[in-house]
Phi, psi and omega in degrees: 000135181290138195260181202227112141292136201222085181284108156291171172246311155326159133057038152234297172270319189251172167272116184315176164294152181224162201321323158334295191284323184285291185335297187329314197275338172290314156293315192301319193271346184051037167238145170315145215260357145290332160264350189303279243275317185303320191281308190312312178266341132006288171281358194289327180312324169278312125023278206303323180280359192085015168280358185194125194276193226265294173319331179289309211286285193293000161284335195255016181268290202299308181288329171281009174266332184112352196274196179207099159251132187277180184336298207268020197258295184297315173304237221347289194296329163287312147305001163250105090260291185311314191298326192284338206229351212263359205271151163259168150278073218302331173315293187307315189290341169279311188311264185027274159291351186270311177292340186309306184318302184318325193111009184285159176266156202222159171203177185227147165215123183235136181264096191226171169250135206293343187296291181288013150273335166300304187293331168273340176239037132283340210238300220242086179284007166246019133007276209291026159272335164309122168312315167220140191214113225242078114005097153269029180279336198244349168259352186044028155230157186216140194276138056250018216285054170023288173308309169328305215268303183306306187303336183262004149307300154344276183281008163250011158057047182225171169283171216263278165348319159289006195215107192245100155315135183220110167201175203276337199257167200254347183265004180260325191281343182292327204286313191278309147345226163060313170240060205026010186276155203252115151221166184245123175288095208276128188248266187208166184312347163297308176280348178276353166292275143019303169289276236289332180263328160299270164016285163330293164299333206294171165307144166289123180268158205276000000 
């Protein structure tokens, strides 16, 4: 059976937020930007499985601030979201593509929202090298979440075993350990060369 990488996306591929971007949105929201970030993750979880679309979240960002945001407030604050979120890493998007290339199979499992997974695979055409690209906006699970790591065991139809998880955080790589996928914790591309060529060597696994 063909084994599987299985790529987070935020701080592997794409770029965490950058300072820039976190101000914008905190102006755009015209709150302090210490309860503005606290009210954002806070709410963010559901946001993320697609339990509320991009207007609910920020009414309900809004409402835990204590606030009011109108219509044309929530456009801004979606777009300074998106924007904010939108940068890659262009090395990784070449490992990518290179594996794609080799024939390795590749997959995505991402904690995203639906406004922004539109916007990547409106923008960003090497999506489609993924084999599979596993939203959680769109699976209704989101990691570290167990079911998360199991629904895209599931849709690659491989064991656990056959599948090396790749993400920047150490508690989404424990979650997928956990139920047996072999994970890497992510620095940088060099060292994720480095698993993938052990990976290679080890004995072929059953």
């Amino acid at each position: 059976m063909t084994s599987t990488v299985l790529f987070d996306l935020f701080g592997v591929i794409a770029r965490h937020q950058s300072p820039e971007g976190k101000d914008r949105l905190a102006r755009t929201a015209a709150v302090p930007a210490v309860a503005f970030w606290d009210a954002y993750w806070a709410q963010r979880p559901p946001y993320d499985r697609g339990d509320v679309t991009g207007s609910g979240y920020w009414h309900q960002v809004a409402d835990s601030l204590g606030t009011h945001f109108d219509d044309d407030r929530i456009a801004r604050l979606i777009e300074a979201d998106i924007a904010s979120w939108s940068a890659v890493d262009e090395t990784m998007v070449a490992l990518i593509e290179e594996l794609a290339a080799s024939g390795r199979r590749i997959a995505l499992l991402s904690n995203i929202p639906e406004e922004l997974a539109t916007h990547y695979e409106e923008h960003h055409g090497w999506l489609k090298r993924f084999h599979l690209r596993a939203f959680s906006c769109r699976i209704g699970h989101a990691k570290p979440e167990p079911d998360a790591y199991r629904w895209c065991q599931n849709a690659l139809r491989a064991t656990p075993d056959r599948i090396l998880f790749v993400d920047d955080r150490q508690d989404n790589v424990r979650a997928a350990e956990a139920i047996g996928i072999r994970g890497h914790l992510f620095t940088t591309p060099a060292r994720l060369r480095e698993t993938l060529a052990q990976w290679d060597a080890a004995p072929s696994r059953s």
